[in-house]
CHARMM-style PDB file with segment names, atoms N, HN, CA, C and O in Angstrom:
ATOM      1  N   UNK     1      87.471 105.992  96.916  1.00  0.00      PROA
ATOM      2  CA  UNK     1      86.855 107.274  97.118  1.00  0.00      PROA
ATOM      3  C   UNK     1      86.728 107.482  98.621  1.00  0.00      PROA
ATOM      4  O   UNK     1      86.215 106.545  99.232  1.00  0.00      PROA
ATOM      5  N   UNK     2      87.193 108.790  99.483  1.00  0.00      PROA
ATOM      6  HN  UNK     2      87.610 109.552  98.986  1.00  0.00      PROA
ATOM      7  CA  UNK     2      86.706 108.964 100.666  1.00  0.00      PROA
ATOM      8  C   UNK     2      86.259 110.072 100.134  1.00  0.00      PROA
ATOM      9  O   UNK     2      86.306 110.564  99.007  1.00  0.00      PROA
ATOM     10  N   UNK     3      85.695 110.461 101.416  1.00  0.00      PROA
ATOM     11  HN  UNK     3      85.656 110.061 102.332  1.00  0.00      PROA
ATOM     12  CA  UNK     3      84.264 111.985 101.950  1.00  0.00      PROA
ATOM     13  C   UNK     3      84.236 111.988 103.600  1.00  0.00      PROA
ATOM     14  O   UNK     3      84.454 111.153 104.479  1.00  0.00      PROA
ATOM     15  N   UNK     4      83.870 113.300 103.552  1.00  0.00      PROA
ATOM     16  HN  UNK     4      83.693 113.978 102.838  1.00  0.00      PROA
ATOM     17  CA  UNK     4      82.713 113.755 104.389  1.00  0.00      PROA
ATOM     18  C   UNK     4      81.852 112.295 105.040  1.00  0.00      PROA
ATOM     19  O   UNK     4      81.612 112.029 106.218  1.00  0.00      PROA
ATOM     20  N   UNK     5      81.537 111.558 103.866  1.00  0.00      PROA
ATOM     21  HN  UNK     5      81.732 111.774 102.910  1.00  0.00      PROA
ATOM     22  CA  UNK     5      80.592 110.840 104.485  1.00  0.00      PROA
ATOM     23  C   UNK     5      81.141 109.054 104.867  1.00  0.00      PROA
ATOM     24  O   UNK     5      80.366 108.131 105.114  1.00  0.00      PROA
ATOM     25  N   UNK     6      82.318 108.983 104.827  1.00  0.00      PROA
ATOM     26  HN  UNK     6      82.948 109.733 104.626  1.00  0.00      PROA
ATOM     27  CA  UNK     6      83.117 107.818 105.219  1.00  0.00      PROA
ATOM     28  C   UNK     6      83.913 108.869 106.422  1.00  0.00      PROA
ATOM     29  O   UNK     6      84.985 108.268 106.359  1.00  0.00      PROA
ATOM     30  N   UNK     7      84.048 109.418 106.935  1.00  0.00      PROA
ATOM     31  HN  UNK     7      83.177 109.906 106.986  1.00  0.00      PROA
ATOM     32  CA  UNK     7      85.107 110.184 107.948  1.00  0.00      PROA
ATOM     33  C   UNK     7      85.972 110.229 107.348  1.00  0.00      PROA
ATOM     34  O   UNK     7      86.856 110.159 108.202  1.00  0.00      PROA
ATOM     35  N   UNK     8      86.619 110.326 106.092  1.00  0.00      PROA
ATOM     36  HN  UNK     8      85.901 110.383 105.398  1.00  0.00      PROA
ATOM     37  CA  UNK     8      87.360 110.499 105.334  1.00  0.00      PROA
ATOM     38  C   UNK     8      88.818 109.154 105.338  1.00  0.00      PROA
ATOM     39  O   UNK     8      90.038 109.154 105.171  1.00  0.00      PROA
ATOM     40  N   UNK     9      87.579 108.025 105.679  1.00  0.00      PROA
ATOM     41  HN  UNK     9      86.588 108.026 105.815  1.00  0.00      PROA
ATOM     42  CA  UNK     9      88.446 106.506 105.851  1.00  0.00      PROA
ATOM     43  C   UNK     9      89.452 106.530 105.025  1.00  0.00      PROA
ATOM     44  O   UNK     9      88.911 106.893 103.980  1.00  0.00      PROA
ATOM     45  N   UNK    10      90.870 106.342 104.739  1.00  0.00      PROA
ATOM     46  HN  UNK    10      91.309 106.047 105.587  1.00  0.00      PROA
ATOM     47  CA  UNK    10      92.027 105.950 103.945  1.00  0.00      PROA
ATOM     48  C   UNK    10      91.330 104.972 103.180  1.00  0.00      PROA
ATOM     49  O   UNK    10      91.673 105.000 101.998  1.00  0.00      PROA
ATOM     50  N   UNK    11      90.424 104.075 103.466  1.00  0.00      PROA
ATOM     51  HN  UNK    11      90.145 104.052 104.426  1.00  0.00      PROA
ATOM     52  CA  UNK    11      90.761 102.129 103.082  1.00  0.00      PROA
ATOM     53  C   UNK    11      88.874 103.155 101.628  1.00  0.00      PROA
ATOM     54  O   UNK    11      88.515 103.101 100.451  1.00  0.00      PROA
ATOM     55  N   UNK    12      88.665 103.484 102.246  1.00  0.00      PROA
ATOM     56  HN  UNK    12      88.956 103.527 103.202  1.00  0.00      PROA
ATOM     57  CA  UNK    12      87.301 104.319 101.412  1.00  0.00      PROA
ATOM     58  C   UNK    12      86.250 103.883 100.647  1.00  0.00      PROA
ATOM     59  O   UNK    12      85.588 103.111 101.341  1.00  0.00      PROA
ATOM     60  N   UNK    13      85.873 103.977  99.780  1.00  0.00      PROA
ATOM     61  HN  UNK    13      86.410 104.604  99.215  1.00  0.00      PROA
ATOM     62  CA  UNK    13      84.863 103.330  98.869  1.00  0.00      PROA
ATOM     63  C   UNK    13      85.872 102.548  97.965  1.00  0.00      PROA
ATOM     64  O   UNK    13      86.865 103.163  97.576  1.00  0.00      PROA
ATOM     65  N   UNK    14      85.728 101.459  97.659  1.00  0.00      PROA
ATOM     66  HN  UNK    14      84.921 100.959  97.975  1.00  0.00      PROA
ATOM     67  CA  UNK    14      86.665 100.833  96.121  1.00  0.00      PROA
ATOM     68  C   UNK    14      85.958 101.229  95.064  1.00  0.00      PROA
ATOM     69  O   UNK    14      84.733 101.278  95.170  1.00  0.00      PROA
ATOM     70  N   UNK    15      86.503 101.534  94.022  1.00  0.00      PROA
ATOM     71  HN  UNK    15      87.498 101.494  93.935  1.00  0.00      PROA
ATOM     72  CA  UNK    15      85.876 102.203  92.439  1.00  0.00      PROA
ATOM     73  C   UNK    15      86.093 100.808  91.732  1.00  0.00      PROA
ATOM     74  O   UNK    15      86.709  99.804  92.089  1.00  0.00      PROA
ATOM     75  N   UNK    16      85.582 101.018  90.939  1.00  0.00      PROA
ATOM     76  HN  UNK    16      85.081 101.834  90.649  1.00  0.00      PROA
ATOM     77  CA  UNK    16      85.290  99.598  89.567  1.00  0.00      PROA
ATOM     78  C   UNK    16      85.514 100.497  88.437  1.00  0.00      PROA
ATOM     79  O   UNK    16      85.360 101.699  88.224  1.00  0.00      PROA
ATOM     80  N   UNK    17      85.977  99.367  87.718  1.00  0.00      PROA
ATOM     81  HN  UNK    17      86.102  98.390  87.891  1.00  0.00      PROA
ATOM     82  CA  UNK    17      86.046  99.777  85.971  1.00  0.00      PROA
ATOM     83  C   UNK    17      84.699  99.889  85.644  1.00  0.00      PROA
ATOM     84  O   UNK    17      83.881  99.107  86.129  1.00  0.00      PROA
ATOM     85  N   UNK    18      84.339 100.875  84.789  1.00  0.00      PROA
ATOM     86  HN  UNK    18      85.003 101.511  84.395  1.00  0.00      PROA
ATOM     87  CA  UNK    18      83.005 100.642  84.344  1.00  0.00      PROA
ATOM     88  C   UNK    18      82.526  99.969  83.358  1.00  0.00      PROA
ATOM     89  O   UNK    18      83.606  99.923  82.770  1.00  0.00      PROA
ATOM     90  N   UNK    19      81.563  99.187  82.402  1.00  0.00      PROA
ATOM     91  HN  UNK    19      80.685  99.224  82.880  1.00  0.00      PROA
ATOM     92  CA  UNK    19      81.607  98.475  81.536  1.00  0.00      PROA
ATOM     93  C   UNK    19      82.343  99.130  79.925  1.00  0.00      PROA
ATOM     94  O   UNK    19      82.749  98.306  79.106  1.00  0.00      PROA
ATOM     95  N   UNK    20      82.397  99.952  79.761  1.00  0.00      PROA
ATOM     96  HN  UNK    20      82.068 100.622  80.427  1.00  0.00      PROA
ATOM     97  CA  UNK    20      82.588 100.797  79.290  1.00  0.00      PROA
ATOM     98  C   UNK    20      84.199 100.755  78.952  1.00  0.00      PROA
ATOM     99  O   UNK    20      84.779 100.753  77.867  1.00  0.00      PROA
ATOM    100  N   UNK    21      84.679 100.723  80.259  1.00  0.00      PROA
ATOM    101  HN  UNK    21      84.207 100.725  81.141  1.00  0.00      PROA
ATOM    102  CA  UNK    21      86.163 100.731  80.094  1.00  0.00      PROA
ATOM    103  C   UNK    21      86.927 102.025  80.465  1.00  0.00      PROA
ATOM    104  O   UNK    21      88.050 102.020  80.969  1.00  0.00      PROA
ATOM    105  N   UNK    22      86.128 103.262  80.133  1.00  0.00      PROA
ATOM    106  HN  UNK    22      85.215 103.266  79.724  1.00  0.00      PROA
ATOM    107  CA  UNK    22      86.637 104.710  79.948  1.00  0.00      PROA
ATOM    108  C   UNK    22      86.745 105.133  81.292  1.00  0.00      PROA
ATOM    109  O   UNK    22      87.353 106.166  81.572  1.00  0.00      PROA
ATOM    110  N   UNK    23      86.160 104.365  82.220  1.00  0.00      PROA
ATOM    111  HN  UNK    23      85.666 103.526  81.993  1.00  0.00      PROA
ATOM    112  CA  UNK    23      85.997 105.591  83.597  1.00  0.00      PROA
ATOM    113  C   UNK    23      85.612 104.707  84.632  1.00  0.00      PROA
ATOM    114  O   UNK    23      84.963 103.669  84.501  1.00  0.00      PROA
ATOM    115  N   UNK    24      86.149 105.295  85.868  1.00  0.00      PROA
ATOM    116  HN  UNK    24      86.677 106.138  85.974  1.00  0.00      PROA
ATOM    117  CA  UNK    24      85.948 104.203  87.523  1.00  0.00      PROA
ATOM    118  C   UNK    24      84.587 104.780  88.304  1.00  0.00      PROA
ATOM    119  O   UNK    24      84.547 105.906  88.799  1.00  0.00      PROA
ATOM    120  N   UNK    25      83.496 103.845  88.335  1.00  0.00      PROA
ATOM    121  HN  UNK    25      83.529 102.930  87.932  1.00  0.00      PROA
ATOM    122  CA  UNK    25      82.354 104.062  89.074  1.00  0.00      PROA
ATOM    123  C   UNK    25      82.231 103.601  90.596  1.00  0.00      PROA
ATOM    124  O   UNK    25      82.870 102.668  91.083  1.00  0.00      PROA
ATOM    125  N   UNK    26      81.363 104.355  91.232  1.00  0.00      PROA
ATOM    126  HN  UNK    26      80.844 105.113  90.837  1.00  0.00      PROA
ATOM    127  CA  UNK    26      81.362 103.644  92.662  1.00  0.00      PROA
ATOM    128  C   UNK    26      79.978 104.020  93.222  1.00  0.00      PROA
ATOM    129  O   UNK    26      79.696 105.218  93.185  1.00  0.00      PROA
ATOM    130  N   UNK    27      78.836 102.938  93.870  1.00  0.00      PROA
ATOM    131  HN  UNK    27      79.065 101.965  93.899  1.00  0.00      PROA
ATOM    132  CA  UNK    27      77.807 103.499  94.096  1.00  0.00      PROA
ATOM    133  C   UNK    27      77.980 103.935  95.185  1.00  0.00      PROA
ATOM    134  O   UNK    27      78.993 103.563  95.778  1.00  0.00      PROA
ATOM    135  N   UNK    28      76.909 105.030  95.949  1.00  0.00      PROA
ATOM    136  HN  UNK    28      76.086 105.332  95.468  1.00  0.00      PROA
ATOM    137  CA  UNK    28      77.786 105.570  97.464  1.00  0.00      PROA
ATOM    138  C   UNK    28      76.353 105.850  97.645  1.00  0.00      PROA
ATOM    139  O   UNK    28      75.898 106.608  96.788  1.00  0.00      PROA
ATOM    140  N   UNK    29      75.021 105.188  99.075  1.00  0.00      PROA
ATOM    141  HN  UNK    29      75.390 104.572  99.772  1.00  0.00      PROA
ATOM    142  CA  UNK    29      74.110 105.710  99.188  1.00  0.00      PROA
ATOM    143  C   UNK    29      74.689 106.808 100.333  1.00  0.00      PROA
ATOM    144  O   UNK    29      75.470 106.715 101.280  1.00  0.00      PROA
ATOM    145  N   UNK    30      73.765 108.068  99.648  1.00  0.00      PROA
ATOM    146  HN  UNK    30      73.131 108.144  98.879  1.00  0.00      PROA
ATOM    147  CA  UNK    30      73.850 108.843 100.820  1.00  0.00      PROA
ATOM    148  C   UNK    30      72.221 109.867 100.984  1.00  0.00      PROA
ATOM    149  O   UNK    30      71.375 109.973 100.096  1.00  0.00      PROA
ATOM    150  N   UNK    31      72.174 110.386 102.110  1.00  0.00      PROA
ATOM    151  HN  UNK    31      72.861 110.300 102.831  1.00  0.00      PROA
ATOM    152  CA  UNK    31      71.238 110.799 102.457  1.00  0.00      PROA
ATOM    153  C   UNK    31      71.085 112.432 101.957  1.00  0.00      PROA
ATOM    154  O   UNK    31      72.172 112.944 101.690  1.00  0.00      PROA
ATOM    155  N   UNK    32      70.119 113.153 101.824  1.00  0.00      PROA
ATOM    156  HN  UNK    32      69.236 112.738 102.041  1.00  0.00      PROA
ATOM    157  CA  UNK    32      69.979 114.343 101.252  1.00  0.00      PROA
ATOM    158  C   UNK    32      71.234 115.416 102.421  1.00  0.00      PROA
ATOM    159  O   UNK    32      71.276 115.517 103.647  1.00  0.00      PROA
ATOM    160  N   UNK    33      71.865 115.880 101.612  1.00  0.00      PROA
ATOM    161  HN  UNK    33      71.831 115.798 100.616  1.00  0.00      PROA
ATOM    162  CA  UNK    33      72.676 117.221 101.926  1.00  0.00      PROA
ATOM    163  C   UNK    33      74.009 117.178 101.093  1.00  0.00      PROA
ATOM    164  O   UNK    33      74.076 116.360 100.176  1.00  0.00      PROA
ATOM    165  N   UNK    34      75.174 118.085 101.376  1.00  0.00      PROA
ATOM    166  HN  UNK    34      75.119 118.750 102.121  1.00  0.00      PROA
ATOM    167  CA  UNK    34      76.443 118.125 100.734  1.00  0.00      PROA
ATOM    168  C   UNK    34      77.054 117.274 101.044  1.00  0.00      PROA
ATOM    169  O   UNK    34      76.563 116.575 101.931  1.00  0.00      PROA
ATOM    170  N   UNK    35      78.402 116.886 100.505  1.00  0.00      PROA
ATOM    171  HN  UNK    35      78.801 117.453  99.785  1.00  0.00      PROA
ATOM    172  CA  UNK    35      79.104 116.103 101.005  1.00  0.00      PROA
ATOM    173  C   UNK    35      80.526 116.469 100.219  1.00  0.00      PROA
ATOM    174  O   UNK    35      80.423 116.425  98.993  1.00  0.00      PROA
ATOM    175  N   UNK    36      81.362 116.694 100.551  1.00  0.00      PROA
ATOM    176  HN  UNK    36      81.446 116.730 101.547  1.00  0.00      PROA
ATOM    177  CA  UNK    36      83.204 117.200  99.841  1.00  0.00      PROA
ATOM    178  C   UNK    36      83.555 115.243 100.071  1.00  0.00      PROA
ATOM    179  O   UNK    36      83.105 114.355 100.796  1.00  0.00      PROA
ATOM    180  N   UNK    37      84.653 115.354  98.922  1.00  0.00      PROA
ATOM    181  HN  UNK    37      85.018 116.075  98.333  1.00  0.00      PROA
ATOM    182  CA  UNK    37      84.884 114.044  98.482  1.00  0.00      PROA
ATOM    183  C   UNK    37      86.068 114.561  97.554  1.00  0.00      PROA
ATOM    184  O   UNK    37      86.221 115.665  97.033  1.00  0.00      PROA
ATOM    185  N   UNK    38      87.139 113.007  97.493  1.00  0.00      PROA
ATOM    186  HN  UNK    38      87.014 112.110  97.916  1.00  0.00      PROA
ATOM    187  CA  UNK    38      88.038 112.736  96.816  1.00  0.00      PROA
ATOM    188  C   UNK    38      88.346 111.401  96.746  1.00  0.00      PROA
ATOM    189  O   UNK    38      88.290 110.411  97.474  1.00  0.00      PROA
ATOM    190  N   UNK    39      88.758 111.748  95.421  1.00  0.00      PROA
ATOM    191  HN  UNK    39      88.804 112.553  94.829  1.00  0.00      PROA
ATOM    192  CA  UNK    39      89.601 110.397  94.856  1.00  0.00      PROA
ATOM    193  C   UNK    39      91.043 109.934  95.570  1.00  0.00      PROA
ATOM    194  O   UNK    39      91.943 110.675  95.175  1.00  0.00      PROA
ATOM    195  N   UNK    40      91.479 108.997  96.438  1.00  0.00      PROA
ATOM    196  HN  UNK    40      90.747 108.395  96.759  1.00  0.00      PROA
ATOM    197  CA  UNK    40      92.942 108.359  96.953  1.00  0.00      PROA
ATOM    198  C   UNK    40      93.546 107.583  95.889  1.00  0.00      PROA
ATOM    199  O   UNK    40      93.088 106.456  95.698  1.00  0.00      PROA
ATOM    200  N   UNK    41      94.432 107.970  95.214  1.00  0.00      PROA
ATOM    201  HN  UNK    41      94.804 108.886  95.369  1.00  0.00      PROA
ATOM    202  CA  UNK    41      94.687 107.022  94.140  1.00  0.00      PROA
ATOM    203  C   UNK    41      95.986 106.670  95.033  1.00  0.00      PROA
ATOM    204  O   UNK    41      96.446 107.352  95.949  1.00  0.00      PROA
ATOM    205  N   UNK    42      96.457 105.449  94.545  1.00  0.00      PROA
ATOM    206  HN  UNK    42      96.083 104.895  93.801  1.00  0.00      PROA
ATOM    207  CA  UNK    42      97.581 104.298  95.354  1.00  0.00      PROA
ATOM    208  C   UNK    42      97.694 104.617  96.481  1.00  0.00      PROA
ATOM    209  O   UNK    42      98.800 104.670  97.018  1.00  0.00      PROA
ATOM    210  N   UNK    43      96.385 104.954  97.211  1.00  0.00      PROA
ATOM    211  HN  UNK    43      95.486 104.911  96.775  1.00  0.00      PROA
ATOM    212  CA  UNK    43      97.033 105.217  98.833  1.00  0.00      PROA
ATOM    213  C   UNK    43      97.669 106.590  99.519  1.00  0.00      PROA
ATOM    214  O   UNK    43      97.683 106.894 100.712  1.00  0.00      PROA
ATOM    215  N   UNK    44      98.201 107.332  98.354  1.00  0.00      PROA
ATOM    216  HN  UNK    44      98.189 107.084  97.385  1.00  0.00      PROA
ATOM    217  CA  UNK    44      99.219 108.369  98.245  1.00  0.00      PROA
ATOM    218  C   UNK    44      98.415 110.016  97.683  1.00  0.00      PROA
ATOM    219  O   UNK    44      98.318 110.975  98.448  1.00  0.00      PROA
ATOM    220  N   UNK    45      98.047 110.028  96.612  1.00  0.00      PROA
ATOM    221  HN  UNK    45      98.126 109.248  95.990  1.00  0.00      PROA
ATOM    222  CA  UNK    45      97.762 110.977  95.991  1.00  0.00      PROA
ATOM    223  C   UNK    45      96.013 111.540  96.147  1.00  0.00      PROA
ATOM    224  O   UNK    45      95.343 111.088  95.217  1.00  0.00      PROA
ATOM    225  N   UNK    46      95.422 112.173  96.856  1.00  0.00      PROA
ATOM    226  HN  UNK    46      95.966 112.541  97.610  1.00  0.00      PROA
ATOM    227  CA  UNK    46      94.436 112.804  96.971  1.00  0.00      PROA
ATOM    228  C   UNK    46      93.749 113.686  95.688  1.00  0.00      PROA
ATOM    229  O   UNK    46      94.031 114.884  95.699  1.00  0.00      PROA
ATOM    230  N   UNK    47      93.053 113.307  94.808  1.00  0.00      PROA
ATOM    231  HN  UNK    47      92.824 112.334  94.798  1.00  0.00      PROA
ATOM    232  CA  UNK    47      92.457 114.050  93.838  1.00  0.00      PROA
ATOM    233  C   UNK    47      91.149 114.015  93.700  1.00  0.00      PROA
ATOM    234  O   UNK    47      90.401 113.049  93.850  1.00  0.00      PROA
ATOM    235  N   UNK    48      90.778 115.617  93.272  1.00  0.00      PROA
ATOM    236  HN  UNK    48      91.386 116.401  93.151  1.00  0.00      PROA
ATOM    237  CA  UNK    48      89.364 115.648  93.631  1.00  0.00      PROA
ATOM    238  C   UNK    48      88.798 115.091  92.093  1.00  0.00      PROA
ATOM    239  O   UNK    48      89.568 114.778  91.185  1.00  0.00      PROA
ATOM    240  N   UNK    49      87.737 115.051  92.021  1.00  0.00      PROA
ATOM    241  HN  UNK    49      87.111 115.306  92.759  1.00  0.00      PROA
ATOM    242  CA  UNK    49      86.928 114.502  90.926  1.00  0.00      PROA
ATOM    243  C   UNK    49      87.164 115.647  89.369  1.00  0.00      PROA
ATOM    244  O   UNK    49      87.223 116.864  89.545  1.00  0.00      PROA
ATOM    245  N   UNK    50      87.228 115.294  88.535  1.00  0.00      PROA
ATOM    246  HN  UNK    50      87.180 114.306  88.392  1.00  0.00      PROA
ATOM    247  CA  UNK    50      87.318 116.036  87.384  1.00  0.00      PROA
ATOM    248  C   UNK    50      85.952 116.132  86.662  1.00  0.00      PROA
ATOM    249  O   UNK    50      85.831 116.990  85.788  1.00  0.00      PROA
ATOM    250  N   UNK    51      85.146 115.499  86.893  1.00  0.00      PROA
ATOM    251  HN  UNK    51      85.244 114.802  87.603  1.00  0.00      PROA
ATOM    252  CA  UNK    51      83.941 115.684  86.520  1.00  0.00      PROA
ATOM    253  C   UNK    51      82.450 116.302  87.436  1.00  0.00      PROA
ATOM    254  O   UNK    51      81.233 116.278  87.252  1.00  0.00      PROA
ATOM    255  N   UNK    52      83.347 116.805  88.426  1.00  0.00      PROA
ATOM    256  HN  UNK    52      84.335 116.824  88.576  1.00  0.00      PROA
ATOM    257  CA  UNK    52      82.069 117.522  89.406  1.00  0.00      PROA
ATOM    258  C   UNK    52      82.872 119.187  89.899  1.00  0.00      PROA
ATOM    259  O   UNK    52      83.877 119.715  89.423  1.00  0.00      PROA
ATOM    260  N   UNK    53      81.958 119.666  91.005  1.00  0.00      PROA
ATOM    261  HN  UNK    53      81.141 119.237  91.391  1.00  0.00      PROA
ATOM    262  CA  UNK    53      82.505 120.822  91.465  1.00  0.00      PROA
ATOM    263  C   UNK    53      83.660 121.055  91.728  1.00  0.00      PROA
ATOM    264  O   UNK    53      84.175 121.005  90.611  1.00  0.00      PROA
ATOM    265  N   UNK    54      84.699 121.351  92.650  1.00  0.00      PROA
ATOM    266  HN  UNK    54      84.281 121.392  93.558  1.00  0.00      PROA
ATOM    267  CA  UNK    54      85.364 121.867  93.744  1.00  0.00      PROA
ATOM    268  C   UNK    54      84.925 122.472  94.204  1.00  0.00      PROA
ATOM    269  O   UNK    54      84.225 123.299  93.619  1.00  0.00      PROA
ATOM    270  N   UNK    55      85.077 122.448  95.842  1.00  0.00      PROA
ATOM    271  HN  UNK    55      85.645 121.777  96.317  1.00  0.00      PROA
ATOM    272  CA  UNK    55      84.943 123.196  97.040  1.00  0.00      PROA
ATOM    273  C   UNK    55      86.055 123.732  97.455  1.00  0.00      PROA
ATOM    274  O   UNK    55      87.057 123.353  96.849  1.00  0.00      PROA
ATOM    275  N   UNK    56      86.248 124.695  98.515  1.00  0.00      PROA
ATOM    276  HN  UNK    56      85.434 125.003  99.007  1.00  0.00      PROA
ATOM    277  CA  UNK    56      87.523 125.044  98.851  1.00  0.00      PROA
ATOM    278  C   UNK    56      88.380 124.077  99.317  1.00  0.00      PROA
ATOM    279  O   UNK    56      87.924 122.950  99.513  1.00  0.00      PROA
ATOM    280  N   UNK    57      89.734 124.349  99.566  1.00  0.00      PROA
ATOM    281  HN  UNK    57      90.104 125.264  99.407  1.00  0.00      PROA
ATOM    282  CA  UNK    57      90.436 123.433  99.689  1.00  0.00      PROA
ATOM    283  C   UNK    57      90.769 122.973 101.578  1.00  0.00      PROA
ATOM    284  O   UNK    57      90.687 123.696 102.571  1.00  0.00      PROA
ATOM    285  N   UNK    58      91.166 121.430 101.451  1.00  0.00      PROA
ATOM    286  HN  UNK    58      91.232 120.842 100.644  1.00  0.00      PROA
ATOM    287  CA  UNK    58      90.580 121.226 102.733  1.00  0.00      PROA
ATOM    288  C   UNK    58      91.556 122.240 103.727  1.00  0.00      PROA
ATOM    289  O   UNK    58      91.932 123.400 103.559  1.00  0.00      PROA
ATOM    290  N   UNK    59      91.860 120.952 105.184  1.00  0.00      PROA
ATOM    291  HN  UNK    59      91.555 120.010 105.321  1.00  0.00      PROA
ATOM    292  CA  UNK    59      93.121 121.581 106.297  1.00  0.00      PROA
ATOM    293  C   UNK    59      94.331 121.398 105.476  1.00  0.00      PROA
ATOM    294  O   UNK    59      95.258 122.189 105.647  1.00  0.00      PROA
ATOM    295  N   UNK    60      94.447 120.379 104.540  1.00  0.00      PROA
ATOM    296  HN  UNK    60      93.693 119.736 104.401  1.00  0.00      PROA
ATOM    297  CA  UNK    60      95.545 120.051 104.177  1.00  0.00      PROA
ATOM    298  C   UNK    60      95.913 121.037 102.339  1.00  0.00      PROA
ATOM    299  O   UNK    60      96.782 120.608 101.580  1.00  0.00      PROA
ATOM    300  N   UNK    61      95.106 122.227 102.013  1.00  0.00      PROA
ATOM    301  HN  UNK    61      94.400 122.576 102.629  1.00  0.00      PROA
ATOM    302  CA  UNK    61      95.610 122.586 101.488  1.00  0.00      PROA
ATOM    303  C   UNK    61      94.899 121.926  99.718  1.00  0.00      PROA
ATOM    304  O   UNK    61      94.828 122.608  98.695  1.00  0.00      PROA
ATOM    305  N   UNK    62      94.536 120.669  99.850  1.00  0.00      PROA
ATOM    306  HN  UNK    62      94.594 120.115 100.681  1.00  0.00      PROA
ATOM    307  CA  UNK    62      94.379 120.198  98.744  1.00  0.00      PROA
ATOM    308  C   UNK    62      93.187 120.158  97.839  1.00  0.00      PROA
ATOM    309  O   UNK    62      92.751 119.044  98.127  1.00  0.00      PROA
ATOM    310  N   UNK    63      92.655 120.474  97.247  1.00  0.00      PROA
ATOM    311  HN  UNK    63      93.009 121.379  97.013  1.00  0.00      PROA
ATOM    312  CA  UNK    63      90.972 120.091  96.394  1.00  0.00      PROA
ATOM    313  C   UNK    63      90.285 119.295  96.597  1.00  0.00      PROA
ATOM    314  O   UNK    63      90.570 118.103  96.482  1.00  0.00      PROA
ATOM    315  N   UNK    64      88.845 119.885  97.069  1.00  0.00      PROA
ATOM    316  HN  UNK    64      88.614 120.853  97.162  1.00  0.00      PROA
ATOM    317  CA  UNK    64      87.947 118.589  96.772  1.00  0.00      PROA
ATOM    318  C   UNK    64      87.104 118.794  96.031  1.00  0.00      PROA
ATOM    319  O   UNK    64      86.992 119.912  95.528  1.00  0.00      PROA
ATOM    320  N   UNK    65      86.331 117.875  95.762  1.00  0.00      PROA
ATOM    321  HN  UNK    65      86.422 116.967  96.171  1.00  0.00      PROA
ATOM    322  CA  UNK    65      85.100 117.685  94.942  1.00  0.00      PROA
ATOM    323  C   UNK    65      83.727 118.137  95.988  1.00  0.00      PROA
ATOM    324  O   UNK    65      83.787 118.469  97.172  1.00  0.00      PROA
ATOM    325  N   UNK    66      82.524 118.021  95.121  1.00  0.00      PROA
ATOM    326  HN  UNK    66      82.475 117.750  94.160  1.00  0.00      PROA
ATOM    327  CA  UNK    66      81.363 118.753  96.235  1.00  0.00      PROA
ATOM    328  C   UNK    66      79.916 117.588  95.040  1.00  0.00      PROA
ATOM    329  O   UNK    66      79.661 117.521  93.838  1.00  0.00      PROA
ATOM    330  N   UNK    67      79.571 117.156  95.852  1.00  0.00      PROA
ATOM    331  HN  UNK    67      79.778 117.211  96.828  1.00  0.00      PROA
ATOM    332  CA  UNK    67      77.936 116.461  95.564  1.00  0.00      PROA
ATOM    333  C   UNK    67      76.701 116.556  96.566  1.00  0.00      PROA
ATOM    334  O   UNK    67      76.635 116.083  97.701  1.00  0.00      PROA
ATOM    335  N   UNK    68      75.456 117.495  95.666  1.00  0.00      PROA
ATOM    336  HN  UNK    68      75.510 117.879  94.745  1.00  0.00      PROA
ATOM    337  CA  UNK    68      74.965 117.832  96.913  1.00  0.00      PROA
ATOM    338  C   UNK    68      73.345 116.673  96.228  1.00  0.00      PROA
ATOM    339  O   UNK    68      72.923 116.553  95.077  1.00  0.00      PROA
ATOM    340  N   UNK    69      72.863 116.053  97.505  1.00  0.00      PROA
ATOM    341  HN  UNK    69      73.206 116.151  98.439  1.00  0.00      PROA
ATOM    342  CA  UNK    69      71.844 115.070  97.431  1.00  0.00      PROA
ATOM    343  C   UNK    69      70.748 115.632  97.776  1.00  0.00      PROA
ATOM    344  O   UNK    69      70.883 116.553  98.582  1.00  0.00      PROA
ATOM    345  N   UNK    70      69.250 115.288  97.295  1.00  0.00      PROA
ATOM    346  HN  UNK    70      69.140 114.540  96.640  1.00  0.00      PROA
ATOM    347  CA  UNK    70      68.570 116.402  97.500  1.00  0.00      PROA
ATOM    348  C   UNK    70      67.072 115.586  96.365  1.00  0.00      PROA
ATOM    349  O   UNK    70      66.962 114.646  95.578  1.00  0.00      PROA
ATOM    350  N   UNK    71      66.315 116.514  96.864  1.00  0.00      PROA
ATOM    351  HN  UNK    71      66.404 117.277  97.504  1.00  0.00      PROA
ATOM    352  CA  UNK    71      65.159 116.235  95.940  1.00  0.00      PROA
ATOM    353  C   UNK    71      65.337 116.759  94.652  1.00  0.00      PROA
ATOM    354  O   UNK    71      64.922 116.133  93.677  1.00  0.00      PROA
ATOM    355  N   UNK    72      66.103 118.211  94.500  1.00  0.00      PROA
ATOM    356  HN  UNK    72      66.439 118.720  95.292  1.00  0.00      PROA
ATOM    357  CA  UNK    72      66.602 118.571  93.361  1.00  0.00      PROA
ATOM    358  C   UNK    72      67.043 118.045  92.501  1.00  0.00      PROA
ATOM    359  O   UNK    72      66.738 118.232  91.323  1.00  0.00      PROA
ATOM    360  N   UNK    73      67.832 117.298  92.909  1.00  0.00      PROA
ATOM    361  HN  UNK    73      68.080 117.146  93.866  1.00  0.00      PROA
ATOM    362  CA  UNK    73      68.970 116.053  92.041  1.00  0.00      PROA
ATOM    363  C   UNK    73      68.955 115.000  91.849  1.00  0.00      PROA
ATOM    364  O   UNK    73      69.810 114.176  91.524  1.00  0.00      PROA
ATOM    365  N   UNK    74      67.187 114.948  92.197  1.00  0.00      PROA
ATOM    366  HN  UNK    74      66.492 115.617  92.462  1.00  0.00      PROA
ATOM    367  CA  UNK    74      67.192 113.138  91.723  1.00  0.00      PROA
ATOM    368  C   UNK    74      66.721 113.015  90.535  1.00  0.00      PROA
ATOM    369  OT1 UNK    74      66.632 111.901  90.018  1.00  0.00      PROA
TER     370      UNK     74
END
């Protein structure tokens, strides 16, 4: 996973299988505000999350995802 809140590192958050099996988790502390985010799958392919917002799309044209942190949302 990179973001907004990694500088949008290549190497990014690593995701885990979840116990579950069905779906890749990743804990990410972050501090109250927005943050745009995507999934790097093999290094190559930029995809935003299928289970959250989209935001507009970045410089490069492509989708992101949007998580906003907050007293609201805890």
């Amino acid at each position: 996973m990179v973001g907004d809140f990694n500088d949008w590192h290549a190497a990014g958050i690593p995701l885990r299988r979840a116990p579950s099996g069905d779906r890749w988790v990743a804990t990410v502390v972050l501090r109250p505000g927005r943050y745009n985010y995507a999934f790097l799958v093999d290094g190559t392919r930029w995809l935003p999350d299928p289970a959250a917002p989209w935001t507009a799309a970045d410089d490069f044209g492509r989708p992101n995802s949007v998580v906003t942190v907050g007293a609201s949302s805890l």
